[in-house]
C-alpha positions as CSV (number, residue, x, y, z in Angstrom):
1,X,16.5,-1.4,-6.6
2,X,18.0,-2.3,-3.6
3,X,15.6,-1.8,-0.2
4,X,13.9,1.5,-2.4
5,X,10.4,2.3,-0.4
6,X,7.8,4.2,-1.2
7,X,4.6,5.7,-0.2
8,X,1.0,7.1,-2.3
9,X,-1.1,9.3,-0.1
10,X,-2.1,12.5,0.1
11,X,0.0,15.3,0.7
12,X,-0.5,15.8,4.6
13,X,-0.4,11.8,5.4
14,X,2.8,11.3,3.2
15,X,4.4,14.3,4.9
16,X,6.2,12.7,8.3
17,X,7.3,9.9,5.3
18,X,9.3,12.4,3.7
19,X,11.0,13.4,6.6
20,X,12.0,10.4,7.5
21,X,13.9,9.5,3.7
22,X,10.8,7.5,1.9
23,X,9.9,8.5,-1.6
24,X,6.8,10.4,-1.5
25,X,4.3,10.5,-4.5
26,X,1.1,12.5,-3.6
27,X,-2.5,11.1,-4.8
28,X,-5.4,13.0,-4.1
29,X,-7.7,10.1,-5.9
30,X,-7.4,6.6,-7.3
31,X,-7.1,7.8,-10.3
32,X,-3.6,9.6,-9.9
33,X,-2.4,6.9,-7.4
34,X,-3.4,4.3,-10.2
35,X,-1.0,6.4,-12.5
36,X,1.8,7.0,-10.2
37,X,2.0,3.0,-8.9
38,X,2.2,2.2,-12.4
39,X,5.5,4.3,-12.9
40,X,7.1,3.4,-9.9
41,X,6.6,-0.6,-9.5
42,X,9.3,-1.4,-11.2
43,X,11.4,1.2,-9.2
44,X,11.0,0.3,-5.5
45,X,10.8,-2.8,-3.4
46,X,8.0,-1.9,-1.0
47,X,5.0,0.6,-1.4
48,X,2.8,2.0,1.2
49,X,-0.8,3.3,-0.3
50,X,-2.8,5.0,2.0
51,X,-6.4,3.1,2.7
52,X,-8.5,5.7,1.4
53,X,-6.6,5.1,-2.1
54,X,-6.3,2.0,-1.9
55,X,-9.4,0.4,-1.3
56,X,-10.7,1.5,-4.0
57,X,-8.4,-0.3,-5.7
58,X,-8.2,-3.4,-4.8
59,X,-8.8,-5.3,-8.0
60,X,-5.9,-3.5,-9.8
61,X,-3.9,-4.4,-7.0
62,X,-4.5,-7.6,-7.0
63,X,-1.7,-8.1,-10.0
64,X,1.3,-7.2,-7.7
65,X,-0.1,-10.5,-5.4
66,X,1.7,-12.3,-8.4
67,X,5.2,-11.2,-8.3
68,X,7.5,-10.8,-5.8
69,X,8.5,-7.0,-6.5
70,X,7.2,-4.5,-5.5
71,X,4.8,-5.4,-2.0
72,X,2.4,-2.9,-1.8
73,X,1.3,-2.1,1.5
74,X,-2.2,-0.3,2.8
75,X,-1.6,1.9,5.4
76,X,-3.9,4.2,7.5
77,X,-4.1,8.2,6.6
78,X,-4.4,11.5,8.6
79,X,-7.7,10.5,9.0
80,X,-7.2,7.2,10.9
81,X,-8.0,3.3,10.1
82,X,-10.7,2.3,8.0
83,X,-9.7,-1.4,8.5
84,X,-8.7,-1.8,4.9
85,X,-5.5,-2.8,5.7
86,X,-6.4,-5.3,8.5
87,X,-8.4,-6.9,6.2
88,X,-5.8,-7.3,3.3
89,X,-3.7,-8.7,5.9
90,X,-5.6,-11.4,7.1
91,X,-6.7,-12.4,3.9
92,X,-3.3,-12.5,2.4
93,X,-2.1,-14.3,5.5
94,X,-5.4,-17.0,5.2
95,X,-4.0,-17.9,2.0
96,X,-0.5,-18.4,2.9
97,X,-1.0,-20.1,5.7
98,X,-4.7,-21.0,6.0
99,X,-5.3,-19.5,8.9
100,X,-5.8,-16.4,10.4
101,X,-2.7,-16.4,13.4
102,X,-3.0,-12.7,14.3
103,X,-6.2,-11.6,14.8
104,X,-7.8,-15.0,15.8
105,X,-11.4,-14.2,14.1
């Protein structure tokens, strides 16, 4: 499992991924992108999820916060920023280190 990354999204967001050597695994809904992070966590190191999936899931992702393997990423789609992922990241980074150092809120 050496450096293996990953990304769930939908087809045309995961597209330039593929071109550049990352696994792709298309999701068109939480559902499927539930299914397919449960059969490759164990497979890859890192795994991008695009914010539309994975804010939605938020709760079930909350489990890989536990282990070291694999981090699981939110990333912006086609469609742009929703923020998700800003927030995931000061929140995770809150907790490590009790205070928000990037985005100074």
């Amino acid at each position: 499992m050496t450096g293996k990354i990953a990304i769930i999204g939908d087809g045309d967001s995961i597209m330039v991924f593929r071109a550049a050597g990352v696994a792709t695994f298309p999701a068109e809904n939480e559902g499927k992108a539930r299914e397919v992070l449960r059969k490759i966590a164990k497979d890859y190191q890192v795994i991008f999820l695009t914010e539309e999936l994975a804010k939605p899931l938020t709760e079930f992702l909350k489990r890989f916060d536990e282990e070291p393997y694999p981090v699981v990423l939110s990333i912006p789609s086609k469609n742009g920023s929703t923020g998700h992922g800003k927030e995931l990241l000061q929140s995770a980074m809150e907790r490590a280190l009790g205070v928000d150092i990037l985005f100074n809120n």
